[in-house]
C-alpha positions, 0 to 999 in steps of 0.5 A: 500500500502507500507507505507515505505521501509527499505533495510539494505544490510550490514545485508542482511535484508530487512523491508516493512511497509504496510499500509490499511485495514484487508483485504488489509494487509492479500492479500499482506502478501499473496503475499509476502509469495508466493515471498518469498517461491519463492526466499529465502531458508534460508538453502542455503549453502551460507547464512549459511556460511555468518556471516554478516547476522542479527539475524533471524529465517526465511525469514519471520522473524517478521511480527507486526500488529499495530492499527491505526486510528479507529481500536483496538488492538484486530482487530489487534490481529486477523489480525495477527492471520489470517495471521499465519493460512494463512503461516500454511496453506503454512507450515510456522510454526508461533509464536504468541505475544501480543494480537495475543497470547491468553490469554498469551499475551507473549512479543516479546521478551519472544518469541524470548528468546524460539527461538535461534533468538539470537544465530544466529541459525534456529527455535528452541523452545518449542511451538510445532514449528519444530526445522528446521521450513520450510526447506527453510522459516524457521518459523515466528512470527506474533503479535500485539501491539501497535506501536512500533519504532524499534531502534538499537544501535551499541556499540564498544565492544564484552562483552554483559555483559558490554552493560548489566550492563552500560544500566541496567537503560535504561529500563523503563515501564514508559517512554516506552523503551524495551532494550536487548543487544547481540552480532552481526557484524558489518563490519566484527567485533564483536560488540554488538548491543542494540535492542530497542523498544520504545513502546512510541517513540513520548513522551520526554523520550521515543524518539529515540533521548533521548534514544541515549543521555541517552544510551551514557551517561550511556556507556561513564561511563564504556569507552563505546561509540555508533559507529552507530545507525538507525531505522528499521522503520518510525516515525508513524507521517511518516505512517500516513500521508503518509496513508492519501496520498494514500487515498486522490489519491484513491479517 
């Protein structure tokens, strides 16, 4: 069932959190496709128009696959390689990362970097993906990973080159913390936001809330400071208990 639900209206975006077996995610990604084909078209001329809109590439933009409980990381990757054979088989050209892309195993953000996700423009990459994707879905990338909790950090400049060299030291394989800066709006201003995926996010130092602490430090050095940040997500404390809910009232 749905785990948990993000509606971000000032980004015009919205994030679902699914939860259950192989079978359950693939019926409901199955669903949601149909909705989605239904309702969005990407290249309307009012959604190409309005800046405000986060960074994407199609109406289903990403769709992650984690393991929990007594599933791997390679069930998860062939999940998430049966759901991109299923959006193919409605047109929706896909991208695959982490152990879904076999055997290069790219990052998500190696793809996004062959796309223009951060350009604020439709699907454009060497992977055989059609420059304007599906002509109302556009395309989307499909993966598998551990879990990861997505955090994002306003900063109050334009320059993603200050964001850059101030939070160089951000990042770290160790602690589990993913960064890349570029540039957004927020209420209507040029801001540049700082993506992060803390691939480790229940550990000390690679929580969202030492991260904060950290990316504020390394900001206030250069006159920077954070005027917003939120998750996209919920704790994976939060999905797995609420797991346990939905079975205890199955059954």
């Amino acid at each position: 069932g749905i785990n948990a639900e993000y509606g971000d209206p000032l980004f015009n975006r919205s994030n679902l959190t699914l939860c259950g077996n192989s079978d359950e995610i693939y019926g409901a990604i199955d669903k949601i496709s149909d909705v989605a084909l239904q309702e969005i078209n990407i290249n309307a001329a009012e959604r190409l128009v309005d800046l405000t809109m986060h960074h994407h590439i199609g109406a289903l933009d990403l769709i992650p696959v984690h393991p929990i409980l007594n599933t791997s990381l390679k069930d998860a990757g062939e999940l998430a390689q049966r759901i991109s054979c299923l959006l193919n088989t409605k047109d929706i050209p896909t991208l695959l990362y982490g152990s879904a892309d076999v055997p290069a195993y790219r990052s998500l953000v190696q793809i996004r970097k062959q796309t223009s996700f951060f350009k604020r423009g439709q699907c454009v990459t060497a992977d055989g993906v059609p420059a304007s994707g599906h002509p109302t879905m556009g395309a989307s990338v499909v993966g598998a990973t551990p879990y990861v909790l997505s955090y994002n950090m306003v900063v109050n400049t334009r320059n993603v080159g200050d964001v850059e060299g101030a939070v160089k030291d951000l990042r770290s394989r160790e602690d589990g913390v993913q960064v890349m800066p570029y540039k957004n709006i927020w209420e209507g201003k040029d801001i540049v936001e700082i993506a992060c995926n803390l691939t480790l996010p229940q550990s000390h130092t690679g929580c969202k809330e030492y991260v904060l602490t950290k990316t504020e430090g390394l900001l206030s050095k250069h006159g920077l400071a954070v005027i917003h940040s939120y998750s996209t997500n919920p704790p994976f404390e939060t999905i797995l208990d609420t797991y346990y809910k939905l079975q205890s009232i199955e059954i």
